[in-house]
PQR file with spaces between the fields and no chain letter, atoms N, CA, C, O and H, PARSE charges and radii, in Angstrom:
ATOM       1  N    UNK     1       7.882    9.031    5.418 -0.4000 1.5000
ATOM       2  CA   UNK     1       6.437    9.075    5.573 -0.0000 2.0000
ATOM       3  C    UNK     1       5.917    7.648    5.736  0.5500 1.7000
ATOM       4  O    UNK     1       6.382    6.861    4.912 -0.5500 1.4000
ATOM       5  N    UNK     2       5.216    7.241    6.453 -0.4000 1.5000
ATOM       6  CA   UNK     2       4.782    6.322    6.741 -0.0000 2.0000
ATOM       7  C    UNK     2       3.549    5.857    6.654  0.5500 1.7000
ATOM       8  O    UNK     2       2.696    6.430    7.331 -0.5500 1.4000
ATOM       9  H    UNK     2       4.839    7.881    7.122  0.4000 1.0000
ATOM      10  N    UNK     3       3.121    4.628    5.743 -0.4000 1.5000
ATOM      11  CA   UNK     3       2.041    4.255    5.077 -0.0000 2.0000
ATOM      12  C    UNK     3       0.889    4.158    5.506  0.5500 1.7000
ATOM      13  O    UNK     3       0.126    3.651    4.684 -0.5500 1.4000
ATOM      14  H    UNK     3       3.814    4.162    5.193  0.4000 1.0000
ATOM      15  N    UNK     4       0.392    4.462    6.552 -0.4000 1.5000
ATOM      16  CA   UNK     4      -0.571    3.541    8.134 -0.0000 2.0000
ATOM      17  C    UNK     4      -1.322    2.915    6.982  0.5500 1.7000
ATOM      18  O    UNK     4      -1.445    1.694    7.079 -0.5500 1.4000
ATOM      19  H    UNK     4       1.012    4.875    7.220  0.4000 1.0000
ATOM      20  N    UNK     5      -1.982    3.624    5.646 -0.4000 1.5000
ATOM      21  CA   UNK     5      -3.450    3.087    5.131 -0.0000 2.0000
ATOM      22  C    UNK     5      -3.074    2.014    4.649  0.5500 1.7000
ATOM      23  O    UNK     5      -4.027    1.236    4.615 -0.5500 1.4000
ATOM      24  H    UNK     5      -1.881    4.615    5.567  0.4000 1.0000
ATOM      25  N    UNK     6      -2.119    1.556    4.238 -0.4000 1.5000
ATOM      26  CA   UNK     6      -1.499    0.650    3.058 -0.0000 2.0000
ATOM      27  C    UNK     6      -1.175   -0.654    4.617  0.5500 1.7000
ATOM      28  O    UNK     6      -0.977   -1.814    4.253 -0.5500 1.4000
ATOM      29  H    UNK     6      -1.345    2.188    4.265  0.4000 1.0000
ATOM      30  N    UNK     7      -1.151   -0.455    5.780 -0.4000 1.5000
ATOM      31  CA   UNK     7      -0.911   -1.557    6.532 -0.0000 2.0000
ATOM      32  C    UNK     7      -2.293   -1.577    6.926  0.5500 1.7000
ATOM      33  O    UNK     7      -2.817   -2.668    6.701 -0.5500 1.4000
ATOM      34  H    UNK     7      -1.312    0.486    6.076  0.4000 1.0000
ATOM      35  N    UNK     8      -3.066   -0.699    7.454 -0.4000 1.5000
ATOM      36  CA   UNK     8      -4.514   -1.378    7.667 -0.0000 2.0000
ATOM      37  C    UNK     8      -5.038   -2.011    6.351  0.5500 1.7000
ATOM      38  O    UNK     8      -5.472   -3.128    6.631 -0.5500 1.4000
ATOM      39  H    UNK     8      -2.641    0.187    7.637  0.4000 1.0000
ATOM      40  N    UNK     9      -5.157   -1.774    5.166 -0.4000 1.5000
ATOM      41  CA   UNK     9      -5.770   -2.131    4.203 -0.0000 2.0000
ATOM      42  C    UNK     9      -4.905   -3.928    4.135  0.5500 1.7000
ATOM      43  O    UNK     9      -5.598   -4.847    3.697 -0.5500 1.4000
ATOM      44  H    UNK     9      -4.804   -0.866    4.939  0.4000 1.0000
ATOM      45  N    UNK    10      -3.951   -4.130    4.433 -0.4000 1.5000
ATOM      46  CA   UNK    10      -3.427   -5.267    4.500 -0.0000 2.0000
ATOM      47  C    UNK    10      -4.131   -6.272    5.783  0.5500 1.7000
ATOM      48  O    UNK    10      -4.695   -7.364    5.709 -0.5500 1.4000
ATOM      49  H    UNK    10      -3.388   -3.384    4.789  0.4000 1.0000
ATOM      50  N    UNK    11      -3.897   -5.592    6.685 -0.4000 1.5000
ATOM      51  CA   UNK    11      -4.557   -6.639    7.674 -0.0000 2.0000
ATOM      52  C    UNK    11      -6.079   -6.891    7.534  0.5500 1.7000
ATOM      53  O    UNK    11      -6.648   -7.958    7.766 -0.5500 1.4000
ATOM      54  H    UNK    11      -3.438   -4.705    6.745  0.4000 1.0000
ATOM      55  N    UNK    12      -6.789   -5.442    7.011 -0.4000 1.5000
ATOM      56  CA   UNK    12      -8.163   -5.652    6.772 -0.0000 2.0000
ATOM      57  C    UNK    12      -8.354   -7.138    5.718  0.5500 1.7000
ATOM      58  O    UNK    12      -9.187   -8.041    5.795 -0.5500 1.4000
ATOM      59  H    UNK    12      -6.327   -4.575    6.823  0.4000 1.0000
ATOM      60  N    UNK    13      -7.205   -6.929    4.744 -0.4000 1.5000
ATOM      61  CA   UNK    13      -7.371   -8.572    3.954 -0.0000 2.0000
ATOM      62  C    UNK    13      -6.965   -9.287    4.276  0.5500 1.7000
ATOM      63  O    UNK    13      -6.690  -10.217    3.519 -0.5500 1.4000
ATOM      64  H    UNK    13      -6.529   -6.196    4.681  0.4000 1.0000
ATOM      65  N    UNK    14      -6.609   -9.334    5.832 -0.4000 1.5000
ATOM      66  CA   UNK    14      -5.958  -10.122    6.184 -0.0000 2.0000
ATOM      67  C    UNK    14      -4.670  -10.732    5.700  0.5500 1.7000
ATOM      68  O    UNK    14      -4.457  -11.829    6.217 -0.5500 1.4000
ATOM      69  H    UNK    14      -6.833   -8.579    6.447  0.4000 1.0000
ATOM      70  N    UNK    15      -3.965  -10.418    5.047 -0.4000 1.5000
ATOM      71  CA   UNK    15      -2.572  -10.488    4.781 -0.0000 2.0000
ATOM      72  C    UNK    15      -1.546  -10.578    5.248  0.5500 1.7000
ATOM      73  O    UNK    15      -1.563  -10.084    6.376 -0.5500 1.4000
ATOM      74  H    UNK    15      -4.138   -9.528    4.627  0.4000 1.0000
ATOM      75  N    UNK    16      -0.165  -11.143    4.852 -0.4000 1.5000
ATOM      76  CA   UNK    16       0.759  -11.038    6.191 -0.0000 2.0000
ATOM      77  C    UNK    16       1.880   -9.833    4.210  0.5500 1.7000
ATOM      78  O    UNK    16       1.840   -9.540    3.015 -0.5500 1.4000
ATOM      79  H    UNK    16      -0.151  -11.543    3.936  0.4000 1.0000
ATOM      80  N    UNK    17       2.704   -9.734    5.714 -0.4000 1.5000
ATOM      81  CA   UNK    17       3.536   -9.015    4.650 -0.0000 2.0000
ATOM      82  C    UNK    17       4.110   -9.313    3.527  0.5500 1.7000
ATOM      83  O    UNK    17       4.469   -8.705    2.518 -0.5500 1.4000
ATOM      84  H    UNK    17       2.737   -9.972    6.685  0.4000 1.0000
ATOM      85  N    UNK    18       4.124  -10.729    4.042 -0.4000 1.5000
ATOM      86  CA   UNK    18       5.239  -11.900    3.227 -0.0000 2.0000
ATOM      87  C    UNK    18       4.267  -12.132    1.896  0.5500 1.7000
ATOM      88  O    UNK    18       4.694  -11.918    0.762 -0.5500 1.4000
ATOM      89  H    UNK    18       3.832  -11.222    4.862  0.4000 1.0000
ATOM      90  N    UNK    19       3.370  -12.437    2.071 -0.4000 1.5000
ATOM      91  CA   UNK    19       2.359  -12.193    1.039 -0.0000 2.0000
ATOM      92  C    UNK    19       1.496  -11.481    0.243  0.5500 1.7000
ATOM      93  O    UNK    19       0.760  -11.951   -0.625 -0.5500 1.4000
ATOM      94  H    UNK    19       3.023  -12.611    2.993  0.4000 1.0000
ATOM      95  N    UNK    20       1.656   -9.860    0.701 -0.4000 1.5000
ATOM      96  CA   UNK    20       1.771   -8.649   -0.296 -0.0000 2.0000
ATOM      97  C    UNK    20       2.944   -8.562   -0.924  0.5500 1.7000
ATOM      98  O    UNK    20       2.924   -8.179   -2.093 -0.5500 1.4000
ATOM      99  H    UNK    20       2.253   -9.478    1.406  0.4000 1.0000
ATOM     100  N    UNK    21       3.871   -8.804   -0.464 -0.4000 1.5000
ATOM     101  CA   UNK    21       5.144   -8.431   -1.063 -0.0000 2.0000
ATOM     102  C    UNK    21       5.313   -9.359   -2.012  0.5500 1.7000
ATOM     103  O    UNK    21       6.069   -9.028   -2.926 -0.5500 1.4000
ATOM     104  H    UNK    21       3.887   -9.115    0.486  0.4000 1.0000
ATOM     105  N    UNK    22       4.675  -10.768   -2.081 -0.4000 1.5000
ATOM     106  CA   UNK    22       4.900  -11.575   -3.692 -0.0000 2.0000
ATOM     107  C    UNK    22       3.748  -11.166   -4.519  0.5500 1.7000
ATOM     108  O    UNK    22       3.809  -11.186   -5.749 -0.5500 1.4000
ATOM     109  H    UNK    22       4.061  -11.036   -1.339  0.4000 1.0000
ATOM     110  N    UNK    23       3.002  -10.903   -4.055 -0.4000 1.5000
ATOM     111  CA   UNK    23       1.928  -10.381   -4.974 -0.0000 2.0000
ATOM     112  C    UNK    23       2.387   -9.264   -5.581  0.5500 1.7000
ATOM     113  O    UNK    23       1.930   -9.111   -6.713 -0.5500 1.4000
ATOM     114  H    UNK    23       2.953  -10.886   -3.056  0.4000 1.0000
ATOM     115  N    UNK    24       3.568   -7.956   -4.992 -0.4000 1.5000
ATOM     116  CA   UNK    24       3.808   -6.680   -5.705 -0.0000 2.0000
ATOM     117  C    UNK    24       5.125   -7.105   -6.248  0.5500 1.7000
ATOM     118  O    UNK    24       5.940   -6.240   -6.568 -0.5500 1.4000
ATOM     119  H    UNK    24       3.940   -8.081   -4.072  0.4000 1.0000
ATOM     120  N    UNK    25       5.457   -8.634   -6.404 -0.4000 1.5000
ATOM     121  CA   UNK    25       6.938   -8.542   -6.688 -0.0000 2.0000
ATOM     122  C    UNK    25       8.023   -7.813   -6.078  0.5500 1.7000
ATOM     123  O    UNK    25       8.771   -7.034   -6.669 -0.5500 1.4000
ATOM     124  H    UNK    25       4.796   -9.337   -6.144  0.4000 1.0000
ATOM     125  N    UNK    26       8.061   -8.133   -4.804 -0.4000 1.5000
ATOM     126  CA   UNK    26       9.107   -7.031   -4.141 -0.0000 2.0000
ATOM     127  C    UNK    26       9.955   -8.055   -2.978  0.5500 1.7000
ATOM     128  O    UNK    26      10.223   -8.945   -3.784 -0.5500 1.4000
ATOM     129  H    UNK    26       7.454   -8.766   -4.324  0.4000 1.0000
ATOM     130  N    UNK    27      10.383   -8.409   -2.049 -0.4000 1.5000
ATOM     131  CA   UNK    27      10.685   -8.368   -0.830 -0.0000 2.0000
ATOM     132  C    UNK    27      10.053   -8.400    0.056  0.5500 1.7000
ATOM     133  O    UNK    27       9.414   -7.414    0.424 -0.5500 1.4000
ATOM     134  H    UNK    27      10.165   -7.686   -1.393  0.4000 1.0000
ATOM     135  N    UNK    28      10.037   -9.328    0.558 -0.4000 1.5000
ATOM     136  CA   UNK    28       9.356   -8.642    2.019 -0.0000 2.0000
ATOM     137  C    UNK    28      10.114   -7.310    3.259  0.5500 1.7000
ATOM     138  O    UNK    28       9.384   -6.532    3.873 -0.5500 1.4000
ATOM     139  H    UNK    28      10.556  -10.129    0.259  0.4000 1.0000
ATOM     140  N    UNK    29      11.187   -7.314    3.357 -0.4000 1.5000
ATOM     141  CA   UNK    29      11.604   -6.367    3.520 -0.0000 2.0000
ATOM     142  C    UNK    29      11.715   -5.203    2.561  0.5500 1.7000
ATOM     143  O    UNK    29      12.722   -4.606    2.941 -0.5500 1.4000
ATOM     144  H    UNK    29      11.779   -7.947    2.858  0.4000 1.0000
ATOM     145  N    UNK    30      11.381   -4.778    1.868 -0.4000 1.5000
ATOM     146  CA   UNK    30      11.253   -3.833    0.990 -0.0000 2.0000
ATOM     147  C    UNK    30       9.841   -3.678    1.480  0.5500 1.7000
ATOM     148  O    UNK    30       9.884   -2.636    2.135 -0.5500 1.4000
ATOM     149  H    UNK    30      10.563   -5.263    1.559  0.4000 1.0000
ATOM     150  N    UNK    31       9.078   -3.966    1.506 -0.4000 1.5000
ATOM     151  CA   UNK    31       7.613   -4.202    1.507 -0.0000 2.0000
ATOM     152  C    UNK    31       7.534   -3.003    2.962  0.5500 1.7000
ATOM     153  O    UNK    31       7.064   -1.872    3.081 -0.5500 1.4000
ATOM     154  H    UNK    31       9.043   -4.812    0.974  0.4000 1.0000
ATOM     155  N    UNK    32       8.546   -4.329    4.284 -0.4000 1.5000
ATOM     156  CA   UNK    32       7.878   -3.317    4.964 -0.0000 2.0000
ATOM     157  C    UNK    32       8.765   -2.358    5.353  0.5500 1.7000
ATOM     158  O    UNK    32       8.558   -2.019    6.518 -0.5500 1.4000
ATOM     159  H    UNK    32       8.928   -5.248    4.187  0.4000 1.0000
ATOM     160  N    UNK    33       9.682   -1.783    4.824 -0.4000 1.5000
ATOM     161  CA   UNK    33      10.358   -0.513    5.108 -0.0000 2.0000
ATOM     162  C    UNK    33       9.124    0.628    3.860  0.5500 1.7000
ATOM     163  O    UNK    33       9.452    1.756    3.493 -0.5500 1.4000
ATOM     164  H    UNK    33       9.849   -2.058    3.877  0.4000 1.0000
ATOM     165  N    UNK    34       8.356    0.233    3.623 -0.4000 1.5000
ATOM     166  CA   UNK    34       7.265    1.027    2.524 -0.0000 2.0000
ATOM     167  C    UNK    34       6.531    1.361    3.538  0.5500 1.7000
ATOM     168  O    UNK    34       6.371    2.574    3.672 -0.5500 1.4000
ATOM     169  H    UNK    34       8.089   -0.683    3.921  0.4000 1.0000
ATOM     170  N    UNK    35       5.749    0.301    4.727 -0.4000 1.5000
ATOM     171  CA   UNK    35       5.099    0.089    5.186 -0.0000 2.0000
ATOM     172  C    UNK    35       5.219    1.054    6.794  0.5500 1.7000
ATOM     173  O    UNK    35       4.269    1.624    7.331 -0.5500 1.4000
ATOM     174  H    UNK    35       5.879   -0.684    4.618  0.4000 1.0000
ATOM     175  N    UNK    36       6.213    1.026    7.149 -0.4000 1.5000
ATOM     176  CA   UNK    36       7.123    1.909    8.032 -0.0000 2.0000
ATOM     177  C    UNK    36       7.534    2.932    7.830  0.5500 1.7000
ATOM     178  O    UNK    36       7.991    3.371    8.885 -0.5500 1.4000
ATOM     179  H    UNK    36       6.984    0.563    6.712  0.4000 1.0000
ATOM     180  N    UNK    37       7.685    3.842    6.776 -0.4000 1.5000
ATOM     181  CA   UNK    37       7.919    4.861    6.093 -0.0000 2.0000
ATOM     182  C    UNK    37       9.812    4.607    5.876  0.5500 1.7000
ATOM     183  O    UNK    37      10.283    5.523    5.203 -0.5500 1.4000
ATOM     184  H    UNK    37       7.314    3.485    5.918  0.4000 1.0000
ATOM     185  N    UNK    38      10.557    3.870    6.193 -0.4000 1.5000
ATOM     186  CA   UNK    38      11.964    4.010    6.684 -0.0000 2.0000
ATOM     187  C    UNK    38      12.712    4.037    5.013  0.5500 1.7000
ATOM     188  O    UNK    38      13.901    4.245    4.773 -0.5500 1.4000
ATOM     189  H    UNK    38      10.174    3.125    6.740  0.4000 1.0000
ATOM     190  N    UNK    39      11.556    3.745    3.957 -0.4000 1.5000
ATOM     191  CA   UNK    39      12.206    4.078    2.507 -0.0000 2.0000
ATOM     192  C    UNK    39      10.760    4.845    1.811  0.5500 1.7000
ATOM     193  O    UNK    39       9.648    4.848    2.340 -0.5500 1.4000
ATOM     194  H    UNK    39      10.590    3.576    4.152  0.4000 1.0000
ATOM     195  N    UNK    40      11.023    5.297    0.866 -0.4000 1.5000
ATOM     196  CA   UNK    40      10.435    6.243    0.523 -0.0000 2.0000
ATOM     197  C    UNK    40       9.451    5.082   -1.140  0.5500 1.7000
ATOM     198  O    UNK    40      10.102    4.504   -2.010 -0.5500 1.4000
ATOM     199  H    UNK    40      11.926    5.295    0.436  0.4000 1.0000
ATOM     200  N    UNK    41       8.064    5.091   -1.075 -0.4000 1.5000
ATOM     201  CA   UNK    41       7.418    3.920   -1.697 -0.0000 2.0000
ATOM     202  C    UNK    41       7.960    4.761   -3.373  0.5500 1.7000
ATOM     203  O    UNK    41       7.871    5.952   -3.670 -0.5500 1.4000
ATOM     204  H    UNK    41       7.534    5.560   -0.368  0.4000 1.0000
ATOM     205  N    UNK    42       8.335    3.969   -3.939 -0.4000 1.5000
ATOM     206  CA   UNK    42       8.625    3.929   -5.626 -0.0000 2.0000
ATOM     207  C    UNK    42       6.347    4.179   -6.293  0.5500 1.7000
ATOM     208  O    UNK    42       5.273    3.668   -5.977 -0.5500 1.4000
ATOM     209  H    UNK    42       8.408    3.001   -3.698  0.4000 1.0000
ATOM     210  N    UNK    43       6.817    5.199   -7.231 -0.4000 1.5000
ATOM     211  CA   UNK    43       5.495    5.615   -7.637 -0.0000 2.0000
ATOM     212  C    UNK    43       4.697    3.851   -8.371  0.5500 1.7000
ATOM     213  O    UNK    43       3.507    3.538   -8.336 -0.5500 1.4000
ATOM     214  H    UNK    43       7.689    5.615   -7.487  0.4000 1.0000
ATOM     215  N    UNK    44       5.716    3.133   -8.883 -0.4000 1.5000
ATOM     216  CA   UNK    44       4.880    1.716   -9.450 -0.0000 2.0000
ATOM     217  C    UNK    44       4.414    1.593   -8.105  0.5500 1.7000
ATOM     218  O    UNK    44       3.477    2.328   -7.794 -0.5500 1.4000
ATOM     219  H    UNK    44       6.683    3.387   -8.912  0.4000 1.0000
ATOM     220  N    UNK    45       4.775    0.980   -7.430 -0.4000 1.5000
ATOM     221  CA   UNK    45       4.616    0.109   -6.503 -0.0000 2.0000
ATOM     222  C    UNK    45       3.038    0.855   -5.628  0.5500 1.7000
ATOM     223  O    UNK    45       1.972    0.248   -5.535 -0.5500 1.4000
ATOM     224  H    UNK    45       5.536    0.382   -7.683  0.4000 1.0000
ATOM     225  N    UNK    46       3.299    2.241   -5.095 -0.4000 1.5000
ATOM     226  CA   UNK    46       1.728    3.002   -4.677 -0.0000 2.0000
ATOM     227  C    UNK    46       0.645    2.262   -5.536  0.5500 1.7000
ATOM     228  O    UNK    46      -0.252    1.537   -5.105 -0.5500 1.4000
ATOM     229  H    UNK    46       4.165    2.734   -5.171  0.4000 1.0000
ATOM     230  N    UNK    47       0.991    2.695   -7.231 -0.4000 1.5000
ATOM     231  CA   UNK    47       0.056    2.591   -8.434 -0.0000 2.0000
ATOM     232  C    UNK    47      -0.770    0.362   -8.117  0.5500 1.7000
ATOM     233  O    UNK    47      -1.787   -0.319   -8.244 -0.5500 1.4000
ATOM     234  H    UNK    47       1.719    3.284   -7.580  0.4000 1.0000
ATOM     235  N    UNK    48       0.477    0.308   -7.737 -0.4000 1.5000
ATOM     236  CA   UNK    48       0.106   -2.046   -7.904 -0.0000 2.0000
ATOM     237  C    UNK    48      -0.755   -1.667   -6.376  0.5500 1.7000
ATOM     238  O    UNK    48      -1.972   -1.828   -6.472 -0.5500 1.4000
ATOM     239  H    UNK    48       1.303    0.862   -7.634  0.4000 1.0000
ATOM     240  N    UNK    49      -0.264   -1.197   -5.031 -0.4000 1.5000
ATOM     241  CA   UNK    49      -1.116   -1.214   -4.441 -0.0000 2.0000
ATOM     242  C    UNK    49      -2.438   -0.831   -4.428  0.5500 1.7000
ATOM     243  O    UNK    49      -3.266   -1.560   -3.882 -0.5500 1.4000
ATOM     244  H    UNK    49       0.724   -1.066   -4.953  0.4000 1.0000
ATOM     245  N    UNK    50      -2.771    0.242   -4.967 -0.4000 1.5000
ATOM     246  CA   UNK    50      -3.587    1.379   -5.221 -0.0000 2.0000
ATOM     247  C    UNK    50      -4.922    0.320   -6.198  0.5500 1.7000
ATOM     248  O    UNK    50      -6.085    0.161   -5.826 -0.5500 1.4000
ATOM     249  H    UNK    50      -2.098    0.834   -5.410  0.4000 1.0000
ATOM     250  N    UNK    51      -4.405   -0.154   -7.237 -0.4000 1.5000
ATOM     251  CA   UNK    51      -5.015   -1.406   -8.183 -0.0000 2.0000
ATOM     252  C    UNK    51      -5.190   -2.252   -7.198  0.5500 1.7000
ATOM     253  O    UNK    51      -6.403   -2.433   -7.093 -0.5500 1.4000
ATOM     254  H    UNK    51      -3.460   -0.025   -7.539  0.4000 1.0000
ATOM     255  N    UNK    52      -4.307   -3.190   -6.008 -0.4000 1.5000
ATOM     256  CA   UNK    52      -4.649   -4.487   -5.558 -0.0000 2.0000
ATOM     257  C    UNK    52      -5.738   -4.116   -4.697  0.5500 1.7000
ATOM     258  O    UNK    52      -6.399   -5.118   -4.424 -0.5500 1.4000
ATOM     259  H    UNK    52      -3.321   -3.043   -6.093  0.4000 1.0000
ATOM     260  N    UNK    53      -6.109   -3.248   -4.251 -0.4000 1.5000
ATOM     261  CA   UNK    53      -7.012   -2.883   -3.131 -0.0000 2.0000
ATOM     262  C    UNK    53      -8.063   -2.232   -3.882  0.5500 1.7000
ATOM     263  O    UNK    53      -9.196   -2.621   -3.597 -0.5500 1.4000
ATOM     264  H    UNK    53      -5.572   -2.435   -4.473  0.4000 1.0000
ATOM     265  N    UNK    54      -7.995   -1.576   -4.532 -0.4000 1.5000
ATOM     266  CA   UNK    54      -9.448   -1.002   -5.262 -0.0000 2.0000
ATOM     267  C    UNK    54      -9.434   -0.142   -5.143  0.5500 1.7000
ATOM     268  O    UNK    54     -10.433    0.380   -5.639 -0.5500 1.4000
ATOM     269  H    UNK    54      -7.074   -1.260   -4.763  0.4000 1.0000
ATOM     270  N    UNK    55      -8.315    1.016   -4.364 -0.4000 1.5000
ATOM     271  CA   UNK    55      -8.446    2.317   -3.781 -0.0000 2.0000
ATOM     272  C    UNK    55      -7.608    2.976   -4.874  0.5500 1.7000
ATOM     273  O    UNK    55      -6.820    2.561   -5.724 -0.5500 1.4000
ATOM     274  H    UNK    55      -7.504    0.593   -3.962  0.4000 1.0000
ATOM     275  N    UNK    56      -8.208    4.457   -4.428 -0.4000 1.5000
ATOM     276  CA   UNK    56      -7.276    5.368   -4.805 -0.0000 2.0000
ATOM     277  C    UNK    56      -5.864    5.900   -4.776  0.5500 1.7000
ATOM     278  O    UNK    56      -5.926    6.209   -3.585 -0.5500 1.4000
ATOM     279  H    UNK    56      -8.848    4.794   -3.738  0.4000 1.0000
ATOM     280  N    UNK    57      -5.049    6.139   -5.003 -0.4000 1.5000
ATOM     281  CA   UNK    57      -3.670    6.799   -4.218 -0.0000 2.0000
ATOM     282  C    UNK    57      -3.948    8.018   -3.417  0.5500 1.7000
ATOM     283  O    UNK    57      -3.305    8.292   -2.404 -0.5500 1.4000
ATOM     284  H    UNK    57      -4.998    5.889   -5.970  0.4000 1.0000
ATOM     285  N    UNK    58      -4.935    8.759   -3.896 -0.4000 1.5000
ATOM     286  CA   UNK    58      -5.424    9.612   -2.780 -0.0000 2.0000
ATOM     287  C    UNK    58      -5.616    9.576   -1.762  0.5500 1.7000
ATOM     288  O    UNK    58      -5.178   10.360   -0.919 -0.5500 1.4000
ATOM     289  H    UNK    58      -5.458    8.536   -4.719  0.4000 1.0000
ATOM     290  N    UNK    59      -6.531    8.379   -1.536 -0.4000 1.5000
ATOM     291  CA   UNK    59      -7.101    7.942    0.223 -0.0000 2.0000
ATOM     292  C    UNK    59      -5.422    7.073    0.251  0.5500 1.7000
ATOM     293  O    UNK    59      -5.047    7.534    1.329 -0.5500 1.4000
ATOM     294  H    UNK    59      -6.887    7.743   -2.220  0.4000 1.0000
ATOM     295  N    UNK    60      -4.558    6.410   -0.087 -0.4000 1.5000
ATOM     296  CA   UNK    60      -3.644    5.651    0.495 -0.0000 2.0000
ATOM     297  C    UNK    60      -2.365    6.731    0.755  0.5500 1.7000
ATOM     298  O    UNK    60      -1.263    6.214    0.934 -0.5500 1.4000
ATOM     299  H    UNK    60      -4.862    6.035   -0.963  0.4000 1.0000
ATOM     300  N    UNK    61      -2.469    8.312    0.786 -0.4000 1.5000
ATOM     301  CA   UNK    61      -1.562    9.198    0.837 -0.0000 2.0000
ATOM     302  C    UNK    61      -2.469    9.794    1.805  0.5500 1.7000
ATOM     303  O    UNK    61      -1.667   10.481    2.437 -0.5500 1.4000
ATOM     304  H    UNK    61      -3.365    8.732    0.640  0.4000 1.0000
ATOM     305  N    UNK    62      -3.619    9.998    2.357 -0.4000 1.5000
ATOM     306  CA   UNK    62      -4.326   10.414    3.051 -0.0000 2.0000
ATOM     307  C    UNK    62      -4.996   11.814    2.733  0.5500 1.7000
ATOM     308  O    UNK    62      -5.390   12.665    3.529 -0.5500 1.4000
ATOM     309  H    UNK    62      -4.271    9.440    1.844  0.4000 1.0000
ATOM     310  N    UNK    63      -5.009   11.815    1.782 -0.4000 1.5000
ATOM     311  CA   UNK    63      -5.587   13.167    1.155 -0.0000 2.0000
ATOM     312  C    UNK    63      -7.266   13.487    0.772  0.5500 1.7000
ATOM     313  O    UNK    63      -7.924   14.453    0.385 -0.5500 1.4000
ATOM     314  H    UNK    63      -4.689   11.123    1.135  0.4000 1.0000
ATOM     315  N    UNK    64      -7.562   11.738    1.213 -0.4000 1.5000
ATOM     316  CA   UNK    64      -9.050   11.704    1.161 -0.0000 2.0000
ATOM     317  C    UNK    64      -9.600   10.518    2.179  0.5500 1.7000
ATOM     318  O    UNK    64      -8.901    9.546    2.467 -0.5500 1.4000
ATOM     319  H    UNK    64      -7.028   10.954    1.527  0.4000 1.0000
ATOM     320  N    UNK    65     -10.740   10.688    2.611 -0.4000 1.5000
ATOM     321  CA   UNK    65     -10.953    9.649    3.357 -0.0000 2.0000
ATOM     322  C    UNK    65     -11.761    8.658    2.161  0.5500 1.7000
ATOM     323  O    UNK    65     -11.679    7.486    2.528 -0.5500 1.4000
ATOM     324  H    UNK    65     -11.308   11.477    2.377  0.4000 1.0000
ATOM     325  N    UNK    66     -12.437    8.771    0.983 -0.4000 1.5000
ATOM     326  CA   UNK    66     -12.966    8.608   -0.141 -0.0000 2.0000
ATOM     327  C    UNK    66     -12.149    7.090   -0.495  0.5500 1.7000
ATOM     328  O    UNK    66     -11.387    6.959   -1.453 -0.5500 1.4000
ATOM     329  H    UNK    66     -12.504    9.724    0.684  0.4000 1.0000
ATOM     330  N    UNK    67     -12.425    6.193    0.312 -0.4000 1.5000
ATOM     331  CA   UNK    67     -11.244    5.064   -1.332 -0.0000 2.0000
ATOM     332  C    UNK    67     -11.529    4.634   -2.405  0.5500 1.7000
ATOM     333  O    UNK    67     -10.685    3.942   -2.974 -0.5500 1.4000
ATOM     334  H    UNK    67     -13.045    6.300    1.089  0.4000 1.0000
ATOM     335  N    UNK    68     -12.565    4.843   -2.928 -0.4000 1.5000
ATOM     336  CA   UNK    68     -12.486    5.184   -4.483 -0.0000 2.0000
ATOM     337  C    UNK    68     -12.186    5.548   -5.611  0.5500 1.7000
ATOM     338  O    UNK    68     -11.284    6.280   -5.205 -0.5500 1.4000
ATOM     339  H    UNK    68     -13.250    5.406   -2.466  0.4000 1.0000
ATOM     340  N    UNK    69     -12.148    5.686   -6.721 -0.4000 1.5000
ATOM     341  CA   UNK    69     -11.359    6.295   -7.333 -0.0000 2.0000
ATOM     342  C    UNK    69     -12.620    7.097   -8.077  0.5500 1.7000
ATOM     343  O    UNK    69     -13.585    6.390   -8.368 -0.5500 1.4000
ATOM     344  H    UNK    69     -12.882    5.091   -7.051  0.4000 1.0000
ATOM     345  N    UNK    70     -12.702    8.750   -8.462 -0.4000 1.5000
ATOM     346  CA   UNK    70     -13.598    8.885   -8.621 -0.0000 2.0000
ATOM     347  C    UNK    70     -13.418    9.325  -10.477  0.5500 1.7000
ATOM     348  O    UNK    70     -12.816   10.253  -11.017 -0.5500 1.4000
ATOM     349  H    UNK    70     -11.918    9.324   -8.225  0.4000 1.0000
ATOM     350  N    UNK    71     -13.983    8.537  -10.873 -0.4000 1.5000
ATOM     351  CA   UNK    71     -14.152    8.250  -12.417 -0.0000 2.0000
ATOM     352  C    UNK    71     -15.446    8.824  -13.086  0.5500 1.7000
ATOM     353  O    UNK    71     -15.653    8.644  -14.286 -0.5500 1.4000
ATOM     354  H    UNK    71     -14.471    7.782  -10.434  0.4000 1.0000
């Protein structure tokens, strides 16, 4: 499955990969086989994105267009 929201939400911050991926503690290749769907994202890692962006895991699984989290 492949992330699309989790790579727009990166470029929207303008980010390169190399630099999400030290921010989530990971690889950059790890990062973007997440990013590509070609490995399957570990539930921490959704949860650190989900926190670094402000969004939900909902809208970053596409289950909402909403990125909020609604509290």
């Amino acid at each position: 499955m492949a992330f699309r929201r989790i790579r727009d939400l990166r470029e929207d911050a303008d980010l390169t990969q190399t630099e999400l991926s030290k921010h989530l503690n990971l690889t950059k290749r790890s990062y973007s086989h997440y990013e590509n769907g070609t490995r399957n994202i570990t539930p921490d890692v959704i949860i650190s994105i989900a926190d670094f962006y402000d969004v939900s895991i909902d809208y970053l699984f596409e289950r909402t267009d909403n990125k909020k989290v609604n509290r």
